[in-house]
PDBQT receptor file of N, H, CA, C and O in Angstrom, charges set to zero:
ATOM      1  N   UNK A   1      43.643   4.883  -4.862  1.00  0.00    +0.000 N 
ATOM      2  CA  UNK A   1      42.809   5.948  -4.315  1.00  0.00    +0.000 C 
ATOM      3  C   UNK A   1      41.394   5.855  -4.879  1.00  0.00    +0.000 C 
ATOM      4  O   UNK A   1      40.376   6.085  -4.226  1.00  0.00    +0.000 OA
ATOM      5  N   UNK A   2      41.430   5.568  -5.899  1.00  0.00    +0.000 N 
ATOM      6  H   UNK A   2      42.256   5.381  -6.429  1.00  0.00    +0.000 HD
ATOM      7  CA  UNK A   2      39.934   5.639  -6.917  1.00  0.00    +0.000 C 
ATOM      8  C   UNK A   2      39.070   4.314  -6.597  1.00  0.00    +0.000 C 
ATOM      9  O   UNK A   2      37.856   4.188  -6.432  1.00  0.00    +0.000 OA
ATOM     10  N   UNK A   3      39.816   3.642  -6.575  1.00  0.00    +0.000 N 
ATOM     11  H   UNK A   3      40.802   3.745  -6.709  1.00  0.00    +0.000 HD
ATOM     12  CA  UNK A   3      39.344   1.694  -5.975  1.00  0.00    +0.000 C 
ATOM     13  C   UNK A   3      38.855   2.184  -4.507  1.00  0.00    +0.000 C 
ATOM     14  O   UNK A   3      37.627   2.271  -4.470  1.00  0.00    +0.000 OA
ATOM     15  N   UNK A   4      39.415   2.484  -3.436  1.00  0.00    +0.000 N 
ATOM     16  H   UNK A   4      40.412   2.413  -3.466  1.00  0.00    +0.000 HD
ATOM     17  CA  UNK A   4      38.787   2.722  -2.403  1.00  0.00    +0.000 C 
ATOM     18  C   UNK A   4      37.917   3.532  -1.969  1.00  0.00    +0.000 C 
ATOM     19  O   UNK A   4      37.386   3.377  -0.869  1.00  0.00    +0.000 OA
ATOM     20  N   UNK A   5      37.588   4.709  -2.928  1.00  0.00    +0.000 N 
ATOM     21  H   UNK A   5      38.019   4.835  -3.822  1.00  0.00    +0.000 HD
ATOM     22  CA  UNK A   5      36.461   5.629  -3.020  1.00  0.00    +0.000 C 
ATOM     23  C   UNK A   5      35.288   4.393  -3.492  1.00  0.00    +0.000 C 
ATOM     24  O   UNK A   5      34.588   3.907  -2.604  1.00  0.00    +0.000 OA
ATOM     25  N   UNK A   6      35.155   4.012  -4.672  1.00  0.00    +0.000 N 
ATOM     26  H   UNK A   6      35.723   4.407  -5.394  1.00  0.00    +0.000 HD
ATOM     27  CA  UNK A   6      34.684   2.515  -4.790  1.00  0.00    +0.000 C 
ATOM     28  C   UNK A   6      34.063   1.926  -3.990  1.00  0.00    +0.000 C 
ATOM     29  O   UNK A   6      32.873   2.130  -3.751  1.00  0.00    +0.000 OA
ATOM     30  N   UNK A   7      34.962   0.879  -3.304  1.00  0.00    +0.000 N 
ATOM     31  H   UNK A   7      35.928   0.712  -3.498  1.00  0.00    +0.000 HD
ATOM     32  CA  UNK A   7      34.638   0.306  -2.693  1.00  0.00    +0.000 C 
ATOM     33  C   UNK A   7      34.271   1.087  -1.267  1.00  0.00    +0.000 C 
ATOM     34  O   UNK A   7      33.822   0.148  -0.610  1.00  0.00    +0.000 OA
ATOM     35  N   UNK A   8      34.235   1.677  -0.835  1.00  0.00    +0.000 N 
ATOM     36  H   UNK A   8      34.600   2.440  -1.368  1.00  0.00    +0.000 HD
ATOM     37  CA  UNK A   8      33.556   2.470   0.305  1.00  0.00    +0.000 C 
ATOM     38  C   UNK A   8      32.387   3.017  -0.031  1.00  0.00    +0.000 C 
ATOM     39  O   UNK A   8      31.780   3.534   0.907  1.00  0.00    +0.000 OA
ATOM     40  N   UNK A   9      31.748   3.075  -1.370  1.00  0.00    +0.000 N 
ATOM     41  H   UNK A   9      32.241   2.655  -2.133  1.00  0.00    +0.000 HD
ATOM     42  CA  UNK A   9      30.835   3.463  -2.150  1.00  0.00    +0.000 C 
ATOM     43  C   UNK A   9      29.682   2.267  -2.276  1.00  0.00    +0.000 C 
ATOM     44  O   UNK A   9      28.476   2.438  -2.099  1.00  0.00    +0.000 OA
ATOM     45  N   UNK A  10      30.075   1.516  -2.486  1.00  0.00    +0.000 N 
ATOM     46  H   UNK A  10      31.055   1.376  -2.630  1.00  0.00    +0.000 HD
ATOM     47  CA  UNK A  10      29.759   0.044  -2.829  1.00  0.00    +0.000 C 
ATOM     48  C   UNK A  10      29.381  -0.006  -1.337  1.00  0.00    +0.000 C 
ATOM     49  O   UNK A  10      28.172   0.046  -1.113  1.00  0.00    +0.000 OA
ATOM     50  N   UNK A  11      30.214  -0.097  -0.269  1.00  0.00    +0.000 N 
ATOM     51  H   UNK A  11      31.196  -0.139  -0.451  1.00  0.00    +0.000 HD
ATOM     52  CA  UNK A  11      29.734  -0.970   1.263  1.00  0.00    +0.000 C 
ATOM     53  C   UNK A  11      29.302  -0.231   1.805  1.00  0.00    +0.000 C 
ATOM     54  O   UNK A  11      29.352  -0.420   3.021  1.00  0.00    +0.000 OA
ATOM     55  N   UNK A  12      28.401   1.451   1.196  1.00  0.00    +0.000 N 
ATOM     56  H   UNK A  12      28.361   1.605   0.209  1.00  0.00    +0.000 HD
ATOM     57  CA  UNK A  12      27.622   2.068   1.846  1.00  0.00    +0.000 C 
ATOM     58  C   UNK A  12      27.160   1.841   2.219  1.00  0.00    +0.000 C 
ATOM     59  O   UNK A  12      27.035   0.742   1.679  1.00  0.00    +0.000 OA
ATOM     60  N   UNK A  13      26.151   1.841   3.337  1.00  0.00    +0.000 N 
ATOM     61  H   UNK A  13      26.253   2.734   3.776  1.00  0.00    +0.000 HD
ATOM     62  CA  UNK A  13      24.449   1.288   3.493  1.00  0.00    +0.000 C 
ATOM     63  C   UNK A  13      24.110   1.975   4.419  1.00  0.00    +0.000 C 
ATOM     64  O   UNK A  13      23.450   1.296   5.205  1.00  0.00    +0.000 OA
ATOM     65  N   UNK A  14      24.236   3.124   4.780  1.00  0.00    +0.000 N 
ATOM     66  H   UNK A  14      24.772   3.676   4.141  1.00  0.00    +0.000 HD
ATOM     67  CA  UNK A  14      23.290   4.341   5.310  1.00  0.00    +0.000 C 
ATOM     68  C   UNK A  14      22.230   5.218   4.113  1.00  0.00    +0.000 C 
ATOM     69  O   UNK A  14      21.636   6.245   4.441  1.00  0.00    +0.000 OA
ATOM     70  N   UNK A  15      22.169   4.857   3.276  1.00  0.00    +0.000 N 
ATOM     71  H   UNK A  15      22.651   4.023   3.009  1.00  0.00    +0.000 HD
ATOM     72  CA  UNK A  15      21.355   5.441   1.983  1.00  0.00    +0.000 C 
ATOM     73  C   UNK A  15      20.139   4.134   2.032  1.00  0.00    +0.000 C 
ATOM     74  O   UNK A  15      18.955   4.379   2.263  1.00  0.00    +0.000 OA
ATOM     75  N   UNK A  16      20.564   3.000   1.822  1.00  0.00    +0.000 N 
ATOM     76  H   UNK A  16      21.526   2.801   1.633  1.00  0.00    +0.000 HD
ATOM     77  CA  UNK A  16      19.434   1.676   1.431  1.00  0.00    +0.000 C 
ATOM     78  C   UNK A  16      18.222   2.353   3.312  1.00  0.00    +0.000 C 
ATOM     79  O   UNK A  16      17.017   2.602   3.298  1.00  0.00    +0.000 OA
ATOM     80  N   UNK A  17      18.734   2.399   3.993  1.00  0.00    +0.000 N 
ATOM     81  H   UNK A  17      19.713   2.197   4.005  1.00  0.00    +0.000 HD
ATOM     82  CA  UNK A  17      17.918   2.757   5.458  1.00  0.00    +0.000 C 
ATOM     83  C   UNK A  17      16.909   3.760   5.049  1.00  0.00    +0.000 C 
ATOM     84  O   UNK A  17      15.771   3.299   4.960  1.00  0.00    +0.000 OA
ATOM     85  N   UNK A  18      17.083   5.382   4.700  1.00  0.00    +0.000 N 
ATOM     86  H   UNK A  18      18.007   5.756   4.772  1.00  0.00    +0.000 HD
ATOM     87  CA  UNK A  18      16.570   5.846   3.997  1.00  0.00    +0.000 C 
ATOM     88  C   UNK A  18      15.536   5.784   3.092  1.00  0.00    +0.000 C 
ATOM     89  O   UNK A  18      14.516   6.471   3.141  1.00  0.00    +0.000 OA
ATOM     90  N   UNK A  19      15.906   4.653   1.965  1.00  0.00    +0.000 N 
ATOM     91  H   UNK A  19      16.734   4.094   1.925  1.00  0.00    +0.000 HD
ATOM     92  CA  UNK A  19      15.357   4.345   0.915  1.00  0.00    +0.000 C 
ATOM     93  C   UNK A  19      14.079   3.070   1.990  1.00  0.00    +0.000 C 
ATOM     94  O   UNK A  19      12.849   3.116   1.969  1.00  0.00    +0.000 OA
ATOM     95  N   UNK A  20      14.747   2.328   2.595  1.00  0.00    +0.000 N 
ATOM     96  H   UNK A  20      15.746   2.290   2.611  1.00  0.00    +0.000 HD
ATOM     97  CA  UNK A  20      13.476   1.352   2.784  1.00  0.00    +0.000 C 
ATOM     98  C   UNK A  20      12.771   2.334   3.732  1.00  0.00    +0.000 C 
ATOM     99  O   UNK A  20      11.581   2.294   3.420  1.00  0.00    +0.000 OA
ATOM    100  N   UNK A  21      12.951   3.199   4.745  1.00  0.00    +0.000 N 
ATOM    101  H   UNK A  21      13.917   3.232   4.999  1.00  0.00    +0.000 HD
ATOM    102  CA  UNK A  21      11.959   3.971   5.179  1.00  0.00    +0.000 C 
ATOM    103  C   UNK A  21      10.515   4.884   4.858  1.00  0.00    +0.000 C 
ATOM    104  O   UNK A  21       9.344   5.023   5.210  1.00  0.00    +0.000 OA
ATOM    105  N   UNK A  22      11.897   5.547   3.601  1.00  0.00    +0.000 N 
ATOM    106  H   UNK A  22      12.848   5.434   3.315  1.00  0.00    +0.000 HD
ATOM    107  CA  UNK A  22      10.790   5.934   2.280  1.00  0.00    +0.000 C 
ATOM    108  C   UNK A  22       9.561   4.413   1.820  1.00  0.00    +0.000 C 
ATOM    109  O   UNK A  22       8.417   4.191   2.217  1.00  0.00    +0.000 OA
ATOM    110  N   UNK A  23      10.020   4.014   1.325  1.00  0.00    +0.000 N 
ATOM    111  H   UNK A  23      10.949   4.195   1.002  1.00  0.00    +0.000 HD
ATOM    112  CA  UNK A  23       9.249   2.698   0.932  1.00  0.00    +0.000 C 
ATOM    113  C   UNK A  23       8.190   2.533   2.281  1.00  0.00    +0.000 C 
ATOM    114  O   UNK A  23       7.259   3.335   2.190  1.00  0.00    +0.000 OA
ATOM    115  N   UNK A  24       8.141   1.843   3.263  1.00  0.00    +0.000 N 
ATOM    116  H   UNK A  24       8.896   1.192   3.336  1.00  0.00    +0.000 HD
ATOM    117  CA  UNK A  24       7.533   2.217   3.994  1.00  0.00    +0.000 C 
ATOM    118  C   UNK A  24       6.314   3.157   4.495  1.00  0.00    +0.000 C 
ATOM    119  O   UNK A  24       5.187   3.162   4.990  1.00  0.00    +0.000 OA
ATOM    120  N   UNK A  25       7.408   3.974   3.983  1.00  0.00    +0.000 N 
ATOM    121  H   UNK A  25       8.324   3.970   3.581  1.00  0.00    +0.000 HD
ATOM    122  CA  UNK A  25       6.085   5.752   4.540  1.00  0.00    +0.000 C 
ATOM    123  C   UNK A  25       5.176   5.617   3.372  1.00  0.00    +0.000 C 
ATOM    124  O   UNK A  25       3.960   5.801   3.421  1.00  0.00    +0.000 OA
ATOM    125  N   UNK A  26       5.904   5.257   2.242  1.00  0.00    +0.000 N 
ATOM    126  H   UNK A  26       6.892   5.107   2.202  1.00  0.00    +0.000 HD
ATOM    127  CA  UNK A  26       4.907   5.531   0.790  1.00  0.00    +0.000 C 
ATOM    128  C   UNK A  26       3.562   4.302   0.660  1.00  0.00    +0.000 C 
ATOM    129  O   UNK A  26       2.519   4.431   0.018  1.00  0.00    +0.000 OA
ATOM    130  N   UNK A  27       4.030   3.051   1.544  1.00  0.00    +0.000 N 
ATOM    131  H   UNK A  27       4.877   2.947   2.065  1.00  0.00    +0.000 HD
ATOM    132  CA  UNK A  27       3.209   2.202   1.482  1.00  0.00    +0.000 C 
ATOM    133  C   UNK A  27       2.099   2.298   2.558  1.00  0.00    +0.000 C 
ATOM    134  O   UNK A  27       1.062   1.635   2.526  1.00  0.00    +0.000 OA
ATOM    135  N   UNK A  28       2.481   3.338   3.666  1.00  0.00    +0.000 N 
ATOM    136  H   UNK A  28       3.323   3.877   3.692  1.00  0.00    +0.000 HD
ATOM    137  CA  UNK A  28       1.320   3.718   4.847  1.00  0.00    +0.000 C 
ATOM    138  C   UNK A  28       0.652   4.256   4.178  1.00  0.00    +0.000 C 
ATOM    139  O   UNK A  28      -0.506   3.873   4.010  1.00  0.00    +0.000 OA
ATOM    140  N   UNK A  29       1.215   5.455   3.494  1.00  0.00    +0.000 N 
ATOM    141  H   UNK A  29       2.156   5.766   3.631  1.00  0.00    +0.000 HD
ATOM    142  CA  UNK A  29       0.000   6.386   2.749  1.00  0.00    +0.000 C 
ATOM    143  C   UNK A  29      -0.856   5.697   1.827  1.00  0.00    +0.000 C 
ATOM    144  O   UNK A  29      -2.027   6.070   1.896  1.00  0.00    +0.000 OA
ATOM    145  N   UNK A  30      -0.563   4.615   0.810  1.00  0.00    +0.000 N 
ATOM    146  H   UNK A  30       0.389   4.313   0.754  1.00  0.00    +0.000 HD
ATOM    147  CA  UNK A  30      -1.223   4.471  -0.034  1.00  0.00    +0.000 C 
ATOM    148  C   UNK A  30      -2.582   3.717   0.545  1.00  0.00    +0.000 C 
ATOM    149  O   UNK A  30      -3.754   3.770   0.174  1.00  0.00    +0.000 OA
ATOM    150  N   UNK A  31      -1.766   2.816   1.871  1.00  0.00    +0.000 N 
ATOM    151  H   UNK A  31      -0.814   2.773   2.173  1.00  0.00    +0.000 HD
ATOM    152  CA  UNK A  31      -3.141   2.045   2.871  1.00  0.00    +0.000 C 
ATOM    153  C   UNK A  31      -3.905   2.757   3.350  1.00  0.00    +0.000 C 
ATOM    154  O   UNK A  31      -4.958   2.265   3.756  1.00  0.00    +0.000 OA
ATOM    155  N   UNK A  32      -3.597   4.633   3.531  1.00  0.00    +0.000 N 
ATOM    156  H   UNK A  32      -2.741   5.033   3.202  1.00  0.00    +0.000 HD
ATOM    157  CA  UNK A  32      -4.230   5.509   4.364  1.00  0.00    +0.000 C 
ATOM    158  C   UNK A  32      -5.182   5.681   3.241  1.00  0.00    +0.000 C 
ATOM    159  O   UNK A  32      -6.331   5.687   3.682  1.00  0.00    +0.000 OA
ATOM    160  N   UNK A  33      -5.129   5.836   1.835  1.00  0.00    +0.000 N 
ATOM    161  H   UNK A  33      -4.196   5.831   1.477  1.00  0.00    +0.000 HD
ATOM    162  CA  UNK A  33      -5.780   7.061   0.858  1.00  0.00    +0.000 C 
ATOM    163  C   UNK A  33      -6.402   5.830   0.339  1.00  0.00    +0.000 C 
ATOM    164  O   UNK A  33      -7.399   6.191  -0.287  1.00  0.00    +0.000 OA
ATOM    165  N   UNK A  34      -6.244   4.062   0.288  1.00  0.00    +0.000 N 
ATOM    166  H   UNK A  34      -5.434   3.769   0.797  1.00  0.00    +0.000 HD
ATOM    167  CA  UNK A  34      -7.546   3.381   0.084  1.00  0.00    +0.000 C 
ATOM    168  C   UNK A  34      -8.335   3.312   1.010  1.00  0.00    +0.000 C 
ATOM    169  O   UNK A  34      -9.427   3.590   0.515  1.00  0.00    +0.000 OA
ATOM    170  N   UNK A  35      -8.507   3.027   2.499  1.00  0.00    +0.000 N 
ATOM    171  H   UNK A  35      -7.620   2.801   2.901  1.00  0.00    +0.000 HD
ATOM    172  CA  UNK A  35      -9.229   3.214   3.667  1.00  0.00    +0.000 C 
ATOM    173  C   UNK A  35      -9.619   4.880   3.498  1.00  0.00    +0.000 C 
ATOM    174  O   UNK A  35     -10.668   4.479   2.994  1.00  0.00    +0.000 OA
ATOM    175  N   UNK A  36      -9.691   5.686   3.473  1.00  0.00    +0.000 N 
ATOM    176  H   UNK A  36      -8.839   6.012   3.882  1.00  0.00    +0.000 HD
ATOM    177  CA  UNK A  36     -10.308   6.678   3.545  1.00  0.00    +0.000 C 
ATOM    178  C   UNK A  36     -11.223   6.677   2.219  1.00  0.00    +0.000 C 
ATOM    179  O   UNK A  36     -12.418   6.952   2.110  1.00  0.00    +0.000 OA
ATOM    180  N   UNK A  37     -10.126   6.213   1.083  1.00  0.00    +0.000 N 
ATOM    181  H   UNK A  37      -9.155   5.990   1.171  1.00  0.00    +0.000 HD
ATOM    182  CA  UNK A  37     -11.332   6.282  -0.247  1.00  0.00    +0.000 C 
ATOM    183  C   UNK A  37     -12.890   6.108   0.019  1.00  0.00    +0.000 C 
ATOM    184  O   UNK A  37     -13.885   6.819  -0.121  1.00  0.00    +0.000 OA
ATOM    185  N   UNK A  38     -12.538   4.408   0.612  1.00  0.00    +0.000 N 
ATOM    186  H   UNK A  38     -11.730   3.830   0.726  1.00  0.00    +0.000 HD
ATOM    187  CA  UNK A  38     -13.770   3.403   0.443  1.00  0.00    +0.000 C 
ATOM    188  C   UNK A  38     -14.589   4.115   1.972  1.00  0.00    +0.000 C 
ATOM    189  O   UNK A  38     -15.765   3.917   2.276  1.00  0.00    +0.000 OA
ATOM    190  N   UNK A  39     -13.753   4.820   2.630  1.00  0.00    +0.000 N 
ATOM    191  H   UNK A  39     -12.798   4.982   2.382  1.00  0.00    +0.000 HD
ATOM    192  CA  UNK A  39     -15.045   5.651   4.212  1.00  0.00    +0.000 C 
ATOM    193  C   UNK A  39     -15.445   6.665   3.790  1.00  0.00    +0.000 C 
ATOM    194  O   UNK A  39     -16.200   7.353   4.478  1.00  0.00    +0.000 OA
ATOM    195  N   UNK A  40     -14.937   7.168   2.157  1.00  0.00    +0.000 N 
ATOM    196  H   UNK A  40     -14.324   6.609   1.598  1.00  0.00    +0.000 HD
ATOM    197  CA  UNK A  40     -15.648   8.358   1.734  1.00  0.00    +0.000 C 
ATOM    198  C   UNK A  40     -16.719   7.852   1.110  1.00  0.00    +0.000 C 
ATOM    199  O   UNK A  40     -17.763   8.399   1.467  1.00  0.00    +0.000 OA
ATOM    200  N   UNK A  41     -16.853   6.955   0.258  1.00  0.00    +0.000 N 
ATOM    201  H   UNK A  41     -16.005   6.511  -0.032  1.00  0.00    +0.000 HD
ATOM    202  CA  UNK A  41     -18.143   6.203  -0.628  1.00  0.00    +0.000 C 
ATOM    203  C   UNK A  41     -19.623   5.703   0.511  1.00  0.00    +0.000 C 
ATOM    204  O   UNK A  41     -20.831   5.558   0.327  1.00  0.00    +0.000 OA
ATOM    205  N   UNK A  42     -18.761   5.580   1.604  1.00  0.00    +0.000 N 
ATOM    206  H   UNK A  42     -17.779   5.698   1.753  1.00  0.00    +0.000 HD
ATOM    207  CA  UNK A  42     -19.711   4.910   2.856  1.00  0.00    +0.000 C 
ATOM    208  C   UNK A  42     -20.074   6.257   3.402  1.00  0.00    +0.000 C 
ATOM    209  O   UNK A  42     -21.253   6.228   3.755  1.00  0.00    +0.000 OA
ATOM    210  N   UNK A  43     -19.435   7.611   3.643  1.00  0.00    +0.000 N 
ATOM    211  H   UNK A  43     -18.477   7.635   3.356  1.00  0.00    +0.000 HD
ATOM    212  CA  UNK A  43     -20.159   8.134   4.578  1.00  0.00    +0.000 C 
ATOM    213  C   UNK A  43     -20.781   9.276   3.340  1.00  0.00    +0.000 C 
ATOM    214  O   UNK A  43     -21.325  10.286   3.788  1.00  0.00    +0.000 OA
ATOM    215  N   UNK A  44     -20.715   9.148   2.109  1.00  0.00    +0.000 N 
ATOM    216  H   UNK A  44     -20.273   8.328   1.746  1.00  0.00    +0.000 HD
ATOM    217  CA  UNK A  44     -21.459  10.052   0.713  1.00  0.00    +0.000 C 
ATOM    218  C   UNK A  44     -22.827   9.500   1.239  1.00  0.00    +0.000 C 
ATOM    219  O   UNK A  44     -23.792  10.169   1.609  1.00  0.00    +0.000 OA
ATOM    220  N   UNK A  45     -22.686   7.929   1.185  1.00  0.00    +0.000 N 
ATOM    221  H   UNK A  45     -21.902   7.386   0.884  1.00  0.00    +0.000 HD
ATOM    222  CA  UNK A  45     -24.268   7.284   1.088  1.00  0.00    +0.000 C 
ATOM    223  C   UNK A  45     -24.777   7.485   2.299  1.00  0.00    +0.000 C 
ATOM    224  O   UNK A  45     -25.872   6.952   2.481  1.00  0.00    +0.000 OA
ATOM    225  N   UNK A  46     -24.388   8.005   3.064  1.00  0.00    +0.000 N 
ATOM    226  H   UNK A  46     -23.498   8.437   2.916  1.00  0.00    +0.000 HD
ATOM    227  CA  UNK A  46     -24.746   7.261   4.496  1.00  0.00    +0.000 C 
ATOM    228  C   UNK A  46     -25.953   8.872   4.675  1.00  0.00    +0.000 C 
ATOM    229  O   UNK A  46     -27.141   8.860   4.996  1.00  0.00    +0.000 OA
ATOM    230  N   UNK A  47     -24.980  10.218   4.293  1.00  0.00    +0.000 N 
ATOM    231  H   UNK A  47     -24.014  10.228   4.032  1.00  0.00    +0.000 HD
ATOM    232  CA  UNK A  47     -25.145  11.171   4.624  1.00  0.00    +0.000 C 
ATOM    233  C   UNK A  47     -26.705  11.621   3.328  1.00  0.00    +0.000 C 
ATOM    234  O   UNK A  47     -27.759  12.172   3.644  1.00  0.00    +0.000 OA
ATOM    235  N   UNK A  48     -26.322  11.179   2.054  1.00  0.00    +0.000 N 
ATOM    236  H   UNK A  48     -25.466  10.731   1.798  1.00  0.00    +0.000 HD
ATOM    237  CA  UNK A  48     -27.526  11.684   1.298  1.00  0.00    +0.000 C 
ATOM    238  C   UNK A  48     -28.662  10.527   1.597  1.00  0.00    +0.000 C 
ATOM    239  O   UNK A  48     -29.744  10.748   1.053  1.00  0.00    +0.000 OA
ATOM    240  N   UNK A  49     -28.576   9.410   2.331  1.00  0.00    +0.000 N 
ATOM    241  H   UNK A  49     -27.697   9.231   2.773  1.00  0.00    +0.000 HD
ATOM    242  CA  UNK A  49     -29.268   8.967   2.984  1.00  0.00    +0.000 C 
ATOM    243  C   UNK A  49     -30.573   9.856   4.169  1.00  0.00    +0.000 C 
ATOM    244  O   UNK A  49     -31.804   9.835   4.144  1.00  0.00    +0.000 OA
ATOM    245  N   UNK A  50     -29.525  10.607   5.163  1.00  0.00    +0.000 N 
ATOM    246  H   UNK A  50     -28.525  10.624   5.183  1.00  0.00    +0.000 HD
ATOM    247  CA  UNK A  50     -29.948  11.239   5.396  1.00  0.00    +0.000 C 
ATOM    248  C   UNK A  50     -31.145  12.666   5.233  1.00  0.00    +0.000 C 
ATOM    249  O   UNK A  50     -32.109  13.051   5.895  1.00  0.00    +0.000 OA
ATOM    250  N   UNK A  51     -30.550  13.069   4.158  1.00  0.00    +0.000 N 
ATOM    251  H   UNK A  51     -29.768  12.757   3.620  1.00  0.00    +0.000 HD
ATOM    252  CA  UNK A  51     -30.635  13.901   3.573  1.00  0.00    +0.000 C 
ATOM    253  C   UNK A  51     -32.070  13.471   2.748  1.00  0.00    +0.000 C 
ATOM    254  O   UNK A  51     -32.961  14.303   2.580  1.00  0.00    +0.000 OA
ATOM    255  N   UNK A  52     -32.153  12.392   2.370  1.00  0.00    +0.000 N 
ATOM    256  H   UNK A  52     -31.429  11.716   2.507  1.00  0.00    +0.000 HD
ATOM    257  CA  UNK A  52     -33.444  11.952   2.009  1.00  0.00    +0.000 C 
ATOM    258  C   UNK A  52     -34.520  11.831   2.916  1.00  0.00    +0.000 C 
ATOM    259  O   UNK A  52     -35.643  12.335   2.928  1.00  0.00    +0.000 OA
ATOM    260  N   UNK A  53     -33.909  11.023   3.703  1.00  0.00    +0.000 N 
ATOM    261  H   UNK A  53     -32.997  10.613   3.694  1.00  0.00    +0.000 HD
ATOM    262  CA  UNK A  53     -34.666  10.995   5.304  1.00  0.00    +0.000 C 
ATOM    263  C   UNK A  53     -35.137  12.417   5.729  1.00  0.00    +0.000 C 
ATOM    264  O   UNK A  53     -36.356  12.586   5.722  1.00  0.00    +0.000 OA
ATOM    265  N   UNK A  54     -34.497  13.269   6.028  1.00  0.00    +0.000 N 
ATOM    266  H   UNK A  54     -33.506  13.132   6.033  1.00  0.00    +0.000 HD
ATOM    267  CA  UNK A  54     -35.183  14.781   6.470  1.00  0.00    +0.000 C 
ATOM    268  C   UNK A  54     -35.981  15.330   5.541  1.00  0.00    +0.000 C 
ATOM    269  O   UNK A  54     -36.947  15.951   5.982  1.00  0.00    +0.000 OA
ATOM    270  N   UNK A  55     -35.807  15.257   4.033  1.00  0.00    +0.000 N 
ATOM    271  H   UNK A  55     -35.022  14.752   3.674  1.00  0.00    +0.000 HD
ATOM    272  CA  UNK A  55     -36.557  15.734   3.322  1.00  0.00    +0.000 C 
ATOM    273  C   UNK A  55     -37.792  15.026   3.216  1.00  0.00    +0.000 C 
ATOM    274  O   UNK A  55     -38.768  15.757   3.384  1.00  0.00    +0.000 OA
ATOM    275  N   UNK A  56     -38.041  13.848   2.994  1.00  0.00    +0.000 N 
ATOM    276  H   UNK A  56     -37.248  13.255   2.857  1.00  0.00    +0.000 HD
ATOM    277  CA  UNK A  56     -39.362  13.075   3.573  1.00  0.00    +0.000 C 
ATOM    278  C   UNK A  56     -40.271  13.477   5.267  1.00  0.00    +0.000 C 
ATOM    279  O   UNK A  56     -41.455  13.635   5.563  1.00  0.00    +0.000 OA
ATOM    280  N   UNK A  57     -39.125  13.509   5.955  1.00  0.00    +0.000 N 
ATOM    281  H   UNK A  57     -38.163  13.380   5.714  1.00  0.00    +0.000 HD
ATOM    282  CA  UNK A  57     -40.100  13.814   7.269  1.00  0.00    +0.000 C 
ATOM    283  C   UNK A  57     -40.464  15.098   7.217  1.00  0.00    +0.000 C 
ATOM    284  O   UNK A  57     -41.579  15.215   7.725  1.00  0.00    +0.000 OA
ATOM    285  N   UNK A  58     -39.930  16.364   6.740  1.00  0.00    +0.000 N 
ATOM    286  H   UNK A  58     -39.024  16.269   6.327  1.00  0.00    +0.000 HD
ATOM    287  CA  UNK A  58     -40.466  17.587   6.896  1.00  0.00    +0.000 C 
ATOM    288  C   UNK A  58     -41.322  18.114   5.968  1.00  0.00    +0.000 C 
ATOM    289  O   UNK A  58     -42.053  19.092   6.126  1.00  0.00    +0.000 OA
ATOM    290  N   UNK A  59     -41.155  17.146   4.589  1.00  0.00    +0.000 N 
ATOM    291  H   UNK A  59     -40.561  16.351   4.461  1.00  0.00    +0.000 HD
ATOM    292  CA  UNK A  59     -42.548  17.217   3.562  1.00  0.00    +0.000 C 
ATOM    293  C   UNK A  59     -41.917  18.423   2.613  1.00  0.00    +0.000 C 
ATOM    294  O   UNK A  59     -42.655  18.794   1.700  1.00  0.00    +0.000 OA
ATOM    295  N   UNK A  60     -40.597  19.085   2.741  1.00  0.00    +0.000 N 
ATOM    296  H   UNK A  60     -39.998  18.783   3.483  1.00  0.00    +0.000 HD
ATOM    297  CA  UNK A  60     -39.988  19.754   1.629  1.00  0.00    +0.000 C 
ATOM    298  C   UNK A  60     -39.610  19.500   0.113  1.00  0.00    +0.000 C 
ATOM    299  O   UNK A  60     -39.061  20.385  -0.543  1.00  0.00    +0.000 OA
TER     300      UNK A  60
């Protein structure tokens, strides 16, 4: 009885599906939160760029 709890334990594999999905999702996000990092550094500059720009043309 205890051997076949076991081994039916062992030849699970509806849990590993799960687990590589997880894996997966965790590896989208981390590609999502470096691509956004590096479009936040680009649109900081892009914008106090700006921001320089208007303050030069209006003489403030």
């Amino acid at each position: 009885m205890f051997s076949s709890f076991i081994k039916k334990t062992v030849d699970d594999t509806s849990g590993a599906t799960a687990i590589e999905y997880g894996l997966i999702l965790a590896l989208i996000a981390l590609a999502m939160i470096g691509a956004l990092t590096s479009f936040a550094g680009t649109a900081v500059a892009m914008w106090d760029d700006v921001a320089t720009r208007v303050v030069a043309a209006t003489g403030a």
